[in-house]
C-alpha positions in Angstrom: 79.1 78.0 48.7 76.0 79.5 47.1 72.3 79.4 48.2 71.9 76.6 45.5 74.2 74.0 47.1 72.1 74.4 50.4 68.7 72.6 51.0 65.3 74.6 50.7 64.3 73.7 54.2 68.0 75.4 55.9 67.0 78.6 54.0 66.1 81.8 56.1 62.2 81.9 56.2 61.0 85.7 55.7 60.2 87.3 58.4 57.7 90.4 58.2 58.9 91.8 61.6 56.6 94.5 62.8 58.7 97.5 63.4 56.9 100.2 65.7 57.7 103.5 64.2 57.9 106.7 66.7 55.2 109.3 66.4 54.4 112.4 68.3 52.2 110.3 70.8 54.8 108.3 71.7 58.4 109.2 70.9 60.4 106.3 72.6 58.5 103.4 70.8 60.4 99.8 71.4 61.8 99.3 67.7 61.6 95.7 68.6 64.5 93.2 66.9 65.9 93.4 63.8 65.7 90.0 61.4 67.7 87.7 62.9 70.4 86.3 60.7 71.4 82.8 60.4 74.8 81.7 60.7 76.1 79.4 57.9 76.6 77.0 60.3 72.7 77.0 61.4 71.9 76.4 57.5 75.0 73.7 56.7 75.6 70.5 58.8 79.0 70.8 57.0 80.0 73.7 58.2 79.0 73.0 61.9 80.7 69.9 61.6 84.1 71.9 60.8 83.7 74.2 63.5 82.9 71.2 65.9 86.4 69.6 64.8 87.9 72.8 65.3 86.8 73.2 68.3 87.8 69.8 69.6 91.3 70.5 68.0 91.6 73.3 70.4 90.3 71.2 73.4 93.1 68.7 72.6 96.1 70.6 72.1 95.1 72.5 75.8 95.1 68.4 77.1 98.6 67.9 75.0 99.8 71.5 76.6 99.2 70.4 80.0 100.8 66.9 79.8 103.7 68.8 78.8 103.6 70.9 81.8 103.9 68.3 83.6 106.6 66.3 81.9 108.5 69.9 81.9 108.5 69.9 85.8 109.2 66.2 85.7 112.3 66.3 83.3 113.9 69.6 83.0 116.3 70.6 85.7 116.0 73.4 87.7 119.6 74.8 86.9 119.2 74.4 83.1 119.6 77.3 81.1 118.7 78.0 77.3 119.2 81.3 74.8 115.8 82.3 73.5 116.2 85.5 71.4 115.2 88.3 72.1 115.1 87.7 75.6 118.4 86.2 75.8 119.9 83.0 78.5 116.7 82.0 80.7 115.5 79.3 82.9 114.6 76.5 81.0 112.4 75.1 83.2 110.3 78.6 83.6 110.3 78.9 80.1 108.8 75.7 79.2 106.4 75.7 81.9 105.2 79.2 81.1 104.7 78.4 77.5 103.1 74.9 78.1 100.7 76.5 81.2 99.6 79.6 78.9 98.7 77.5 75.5 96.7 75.1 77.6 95.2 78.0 79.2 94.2 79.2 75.6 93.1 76.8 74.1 90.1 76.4 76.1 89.5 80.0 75.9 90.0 79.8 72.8 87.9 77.0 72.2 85.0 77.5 74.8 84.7 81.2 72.4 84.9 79.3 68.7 81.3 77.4 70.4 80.0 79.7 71.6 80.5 82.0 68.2 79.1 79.1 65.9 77.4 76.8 67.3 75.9 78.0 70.2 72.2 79.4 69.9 72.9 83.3 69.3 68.8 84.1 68.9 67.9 87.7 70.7 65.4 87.6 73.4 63.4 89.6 75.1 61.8 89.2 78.0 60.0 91.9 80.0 60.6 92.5 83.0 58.6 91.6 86.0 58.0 92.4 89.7 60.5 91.0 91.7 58.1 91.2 94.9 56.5 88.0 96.1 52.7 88.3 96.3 50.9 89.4 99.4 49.3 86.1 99.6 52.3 84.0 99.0 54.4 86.2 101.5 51.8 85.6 104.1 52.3 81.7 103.0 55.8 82.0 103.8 56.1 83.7 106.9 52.9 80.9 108.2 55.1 78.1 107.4 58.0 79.5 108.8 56.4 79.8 112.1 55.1 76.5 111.9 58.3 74.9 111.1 59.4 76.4 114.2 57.0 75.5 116.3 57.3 72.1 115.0 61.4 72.0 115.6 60.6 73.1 119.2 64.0 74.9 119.3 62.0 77.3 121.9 60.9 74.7 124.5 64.1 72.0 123.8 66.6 74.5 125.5 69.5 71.9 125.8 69.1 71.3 122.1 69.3 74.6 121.3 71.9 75.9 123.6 74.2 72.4 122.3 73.9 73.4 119.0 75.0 76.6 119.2 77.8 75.9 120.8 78.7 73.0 117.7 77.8 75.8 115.1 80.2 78.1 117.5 83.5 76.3 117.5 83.2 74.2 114.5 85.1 77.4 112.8 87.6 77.0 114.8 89.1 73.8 113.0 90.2 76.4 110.4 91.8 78.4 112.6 94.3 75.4 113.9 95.1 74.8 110.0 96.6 78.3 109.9 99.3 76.7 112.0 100.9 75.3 108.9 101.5 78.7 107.5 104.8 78.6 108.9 106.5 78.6 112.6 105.3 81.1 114.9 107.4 84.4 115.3 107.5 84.0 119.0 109.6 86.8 120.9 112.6 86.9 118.4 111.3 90.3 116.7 112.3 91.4 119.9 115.4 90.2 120.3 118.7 90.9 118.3 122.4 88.9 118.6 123.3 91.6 120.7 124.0 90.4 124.6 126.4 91.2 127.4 129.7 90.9 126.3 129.6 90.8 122.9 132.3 92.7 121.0 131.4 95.3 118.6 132.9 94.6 115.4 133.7 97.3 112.3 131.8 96.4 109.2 134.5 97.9 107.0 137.7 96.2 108.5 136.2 93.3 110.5 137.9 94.1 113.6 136.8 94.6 117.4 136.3 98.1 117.8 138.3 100.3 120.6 137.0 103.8 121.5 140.5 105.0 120.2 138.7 104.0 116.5 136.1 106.4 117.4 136.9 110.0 116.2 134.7 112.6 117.8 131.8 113.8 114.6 132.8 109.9 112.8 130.3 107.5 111.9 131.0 104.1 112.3 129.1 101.5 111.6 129.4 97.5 113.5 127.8 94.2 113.6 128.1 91.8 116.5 130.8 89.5 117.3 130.4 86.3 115.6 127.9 87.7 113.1 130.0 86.7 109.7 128.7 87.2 105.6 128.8 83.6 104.8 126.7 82.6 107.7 123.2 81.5 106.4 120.8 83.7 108.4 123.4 86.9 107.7 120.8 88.9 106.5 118.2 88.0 108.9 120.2 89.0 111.8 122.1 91.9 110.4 119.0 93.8 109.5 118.0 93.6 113.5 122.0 93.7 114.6 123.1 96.3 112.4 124.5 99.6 114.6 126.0 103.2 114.1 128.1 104.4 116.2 129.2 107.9 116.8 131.4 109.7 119.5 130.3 113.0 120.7 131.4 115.6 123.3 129.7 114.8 126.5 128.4 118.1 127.2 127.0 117.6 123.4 124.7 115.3 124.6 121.2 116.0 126.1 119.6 113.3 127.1 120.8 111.9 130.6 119.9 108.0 130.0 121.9 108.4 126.6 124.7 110.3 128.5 124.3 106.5 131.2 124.9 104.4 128.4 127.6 105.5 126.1 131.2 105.7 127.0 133.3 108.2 127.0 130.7 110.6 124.5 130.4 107.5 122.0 126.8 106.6 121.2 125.2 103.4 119.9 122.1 103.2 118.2 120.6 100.9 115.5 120.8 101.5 112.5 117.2 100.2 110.8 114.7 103.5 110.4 111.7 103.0 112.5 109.4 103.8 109.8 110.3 100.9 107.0 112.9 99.9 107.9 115.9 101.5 105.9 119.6 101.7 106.7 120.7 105.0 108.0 123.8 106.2 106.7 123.4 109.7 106.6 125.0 111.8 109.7 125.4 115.5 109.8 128.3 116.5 111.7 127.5 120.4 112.8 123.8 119.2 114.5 124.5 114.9 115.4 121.4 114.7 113.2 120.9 111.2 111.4 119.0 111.1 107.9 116.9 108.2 106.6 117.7 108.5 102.5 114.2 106.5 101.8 111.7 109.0 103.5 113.8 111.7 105.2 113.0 110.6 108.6 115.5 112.6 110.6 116.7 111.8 114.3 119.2 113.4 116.4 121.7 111.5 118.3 122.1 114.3 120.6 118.9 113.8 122.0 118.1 110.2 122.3 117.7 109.7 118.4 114.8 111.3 119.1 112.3 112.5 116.0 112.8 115.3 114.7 111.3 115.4 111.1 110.0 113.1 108.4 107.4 110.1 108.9 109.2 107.6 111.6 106.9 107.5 114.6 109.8 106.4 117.0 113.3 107.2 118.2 115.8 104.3 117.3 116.8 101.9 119.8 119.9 102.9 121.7 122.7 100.1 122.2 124.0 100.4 126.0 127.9 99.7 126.1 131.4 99.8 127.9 134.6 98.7 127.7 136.0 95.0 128.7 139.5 94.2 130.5 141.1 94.5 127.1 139.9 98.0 126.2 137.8 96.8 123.5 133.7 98.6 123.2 131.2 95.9 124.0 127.6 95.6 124.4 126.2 95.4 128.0 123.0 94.0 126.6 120.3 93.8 124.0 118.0 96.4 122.8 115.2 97.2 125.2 112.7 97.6 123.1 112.6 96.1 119.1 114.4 97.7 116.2 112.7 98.7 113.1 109.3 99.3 112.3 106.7 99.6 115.0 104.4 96.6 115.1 101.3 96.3 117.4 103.0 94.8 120.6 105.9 97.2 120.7 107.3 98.1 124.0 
């Protein structure tokens, strides 16, 4: 379009802005703003017209976008799978809801920035600043009504009023707190607890099988779950990762610590198996010093001392596992863990 086609009265007026130029006297003069430059759309009512349609073009494919969101979550099934290359066979239903969510998404971005470049007032100006500081006057204004207003509330003389309303403004917040009980059931005692009880058998991981101290080889490690714990049980994982034990027979006179000594049998020691710093699986045992390594972070323990802690970051000894042998000769557990498995948390003990 040339500066023919558009009317005399849209044309760019010239400005003679007045440029201060720096001198010896004063070297950081304010340059002021440069011309400002009209847009073509601040000159042609066509052009702002296109960009208007444009931008409501934008606008309405984010409003088609999200009704497709939602017919995607309506209609597509959640087991659907489709081949989209590169990425190869994905969820359908992700994939459409991903694609539908993010073009809605930028559209209006998209759309709210095409205004704002073209048709939105993009004039410089300056404003100097000024002092931010209220008056003297009107801060003695301020500070007169305030003590009139409370004079006039007589919060001071009306102490049951006052001492009422307190108490309102006081447990009001606690309406919130009672809607945090929809986060989820409370965790009760059952950190503290394992499937472990009198009587239970304990059960190789490897061969499934009840467990005699005959198994046990002196400097083995064995590892067991409790009796009844199976892999296609629901809450498997749940419980294993409290339930899970190691078991290793040493020479009596080996072992050091007297209540370890109480509850093993015959030199064969139970502990859990979860590190008590994260909670890792412990499957590393060095034969020559009954030491136990964490791979994760190196926490060591030795199982000749009450797994106590001998290097790496764990802060406790793991739990020890108290057991015998029933009428048929088989190990069992005379109890649970007395104090929780894993990592520490603030009520441990």
């Amino acid at each position: 379009m040339s500066s023919q086609d558009i009317p005399e009265e849209n044309l760019p007026a010239e400005q003679d802005a007045h440029v201060a130029l720096a001198d010896e006297k004063d070297p950081f003069a304010d340059p002021g703003l440069p011309p400002h430059e009209h847009r073509i759309q601040d000159i042609d009512e066509r052009a702002a017209k296109r960009s208007e349609r444009a931008v409501a073009l934008l606008f309405t494919v984010s409003m088609l976008a999200t009704i497709g969101f939602i017919a995607s979550f309506v209609a597509i099934p959640v087991d659907k799978s489709v081949f989209i290359f590169p990425l190869g066979h994905i969820s359908a239903l992700n994939f459409a809801l991903g694609v539908t969510l993010g073009l809605a998404l930028f559209c209006i971005g998209a759309g709210a920035v095409h205004w704002a470049r073209t048709l939105m007032s993009d004039v410089e100006v300056a404003d100097d600043r000024h002092p931010i500081e209220a008056a003297p006057e009107v801060k003695a204004k301020v500070m007169a009504d305030f003590r009139q207003g409370a004079k006039e509330s007589a919060l001071g003389r009306r102490k049951l009023i006052r001492n009422t309303m307190f108490g309102a403004l006081a447990l009001v917040p606690l309406s919130g707190v009672v809607l945090l009980r929809d986060l989820g059931p409370l965790p009760g005692t059952k950190l503290r607890h394992t499937l472990w009880s009198k009587g239970k058998l304990l059960v190789n991981m490897n061969t499934n099988e009840p467990l005699r101290p005959s198994d046990v080889a002196v400097g083995s490690l064995t590892f067991a779950k409790p009796e009844g714990l199976e892999e296609h049980d629901h809450d498997f994982h749940n419980e294993i990762a409290k339930a899970a034990l190691m078991i290793v027979r040493l020479q009596p006179g080996d072992i050091k610590d007297k209540r370890e000594l109480e509850w093993s049998h015959e030199g064969i020691v139970a502990y859990s198996k979860i590190c008590t710093h994260v909670g890792c699986p412990i499957s590393l045992y060095e034969q020559q010093t009954h030491h136990v390594l964490c791979p994760c972070h190196q926490s060591t323990f030795d199982l000749s001392d009450g797994a106590r802690v001998i290097f790496g970051p764990a802060g406790h000894a793991l739990p020890q596992l108290r057991i015998g042998v029933n009428d048929e000769g088989y190990l069992e557990a005379l109890g649970d863990f007395e104090e929780p498995v894993g990592p520490a948390f603030w009520e441990r003990g």
